[in-house]
C-alpha positions as CSV (number, residue, x, y, z in Angstrom):
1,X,-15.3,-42.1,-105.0
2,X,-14.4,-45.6,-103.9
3,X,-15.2,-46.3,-100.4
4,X,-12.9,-48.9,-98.9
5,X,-12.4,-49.9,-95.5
6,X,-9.4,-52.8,-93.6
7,X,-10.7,-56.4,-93.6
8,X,-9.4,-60.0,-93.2
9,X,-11.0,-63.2,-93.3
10,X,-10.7,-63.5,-89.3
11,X,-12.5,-59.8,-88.8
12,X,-16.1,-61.4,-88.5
13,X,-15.1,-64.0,-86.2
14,X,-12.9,-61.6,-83.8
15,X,-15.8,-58.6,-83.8
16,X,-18.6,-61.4,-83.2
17,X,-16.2,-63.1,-80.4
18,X,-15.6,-59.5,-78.8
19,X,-19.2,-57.3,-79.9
20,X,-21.7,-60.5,-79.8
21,X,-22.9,-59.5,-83.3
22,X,-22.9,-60.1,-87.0
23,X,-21.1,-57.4,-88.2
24,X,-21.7,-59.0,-91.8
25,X,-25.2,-58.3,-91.3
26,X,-24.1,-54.7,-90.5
27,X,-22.2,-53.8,-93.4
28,X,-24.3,-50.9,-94.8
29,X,-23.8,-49.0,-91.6
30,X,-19.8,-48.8,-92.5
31,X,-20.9,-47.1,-95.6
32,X,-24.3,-44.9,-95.2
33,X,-26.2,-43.0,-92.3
34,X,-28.9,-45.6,-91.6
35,X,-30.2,-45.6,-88.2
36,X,-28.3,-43.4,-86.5
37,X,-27.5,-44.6,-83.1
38,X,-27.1,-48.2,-84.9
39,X,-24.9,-46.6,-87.2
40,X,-22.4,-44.5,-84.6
41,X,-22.3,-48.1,-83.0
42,X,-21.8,-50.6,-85.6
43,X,-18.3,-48.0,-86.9
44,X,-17.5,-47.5,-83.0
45,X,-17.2,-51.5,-82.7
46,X,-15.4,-52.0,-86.3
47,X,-12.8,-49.2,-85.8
48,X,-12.4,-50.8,-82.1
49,X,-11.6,-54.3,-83.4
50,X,-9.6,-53.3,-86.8
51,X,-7.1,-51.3,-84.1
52,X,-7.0,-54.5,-81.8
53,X,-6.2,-56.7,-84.9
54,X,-3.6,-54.5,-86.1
55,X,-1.9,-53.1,-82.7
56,X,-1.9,-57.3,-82.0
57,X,-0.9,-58.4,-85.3
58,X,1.8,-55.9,-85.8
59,X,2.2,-52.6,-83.8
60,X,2.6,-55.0,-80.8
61,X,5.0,-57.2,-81.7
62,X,7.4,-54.8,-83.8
63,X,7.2,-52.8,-80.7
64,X,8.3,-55.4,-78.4
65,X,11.1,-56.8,-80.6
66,X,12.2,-52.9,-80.8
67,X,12.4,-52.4,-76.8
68,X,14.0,-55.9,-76.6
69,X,16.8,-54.3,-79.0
70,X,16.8,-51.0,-77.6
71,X,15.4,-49.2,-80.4
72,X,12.7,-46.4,-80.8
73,X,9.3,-47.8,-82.6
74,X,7.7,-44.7,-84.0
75,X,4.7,-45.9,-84.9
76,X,4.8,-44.6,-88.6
77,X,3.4,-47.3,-91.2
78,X,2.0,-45.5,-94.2
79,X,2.3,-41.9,-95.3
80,X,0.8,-39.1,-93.4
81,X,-1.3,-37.3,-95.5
82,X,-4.1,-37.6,-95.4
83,X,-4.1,-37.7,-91.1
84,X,-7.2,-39.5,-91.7
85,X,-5.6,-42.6,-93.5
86,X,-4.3,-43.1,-90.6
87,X,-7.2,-43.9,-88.5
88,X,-8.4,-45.4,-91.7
89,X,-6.6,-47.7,-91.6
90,X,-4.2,-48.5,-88.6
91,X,-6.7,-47.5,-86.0
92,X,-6.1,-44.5,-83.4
């Protein structure tokens, strides 16, 4: 099974900026159980910046635009099953 996870070319640069680590030098603990509390928090970090990213690069401003026009944003992007693609990725 292929193992894929959300990246642009700005992710390094925002998770060093907010984290004050490589997370290219991390990579293998997005994938495998190395050392474990190094692991938990190398994903922790990742899954925290990949929501920031996306809430600022999208979910924010569709959002806004939405309440400025008096709509409903649901929130719904991709397809729901599995619940996991979800956090997968468009964060929580």
């Amino acid at each position: 099974m292929d193992r894929v996870l959300p990246w642009t070319d700005d992710l390094p640069k925002q998770f060093s900026d907010n984290y004050g680590y490589d997370i290219c030098g991390h990579l293998p603990e997005l994938f495998y159980d190395c050392d474990k509390e190094n692991t938990r928090q190398v994903r922790y970090n990742y899954h925290l910046c990949k929501t920031r990213m996306f809430v600022e690069a999208f979910s924010q401003q569709v959002g806004q635009w939405c309440a400025d026009h008096h709509l409903h944003f649901t929130g719904h992007v991709i397809e729901e099953f599995p619940v996991s693609s979800q956090a997968t990725f468009v964060g929580s």
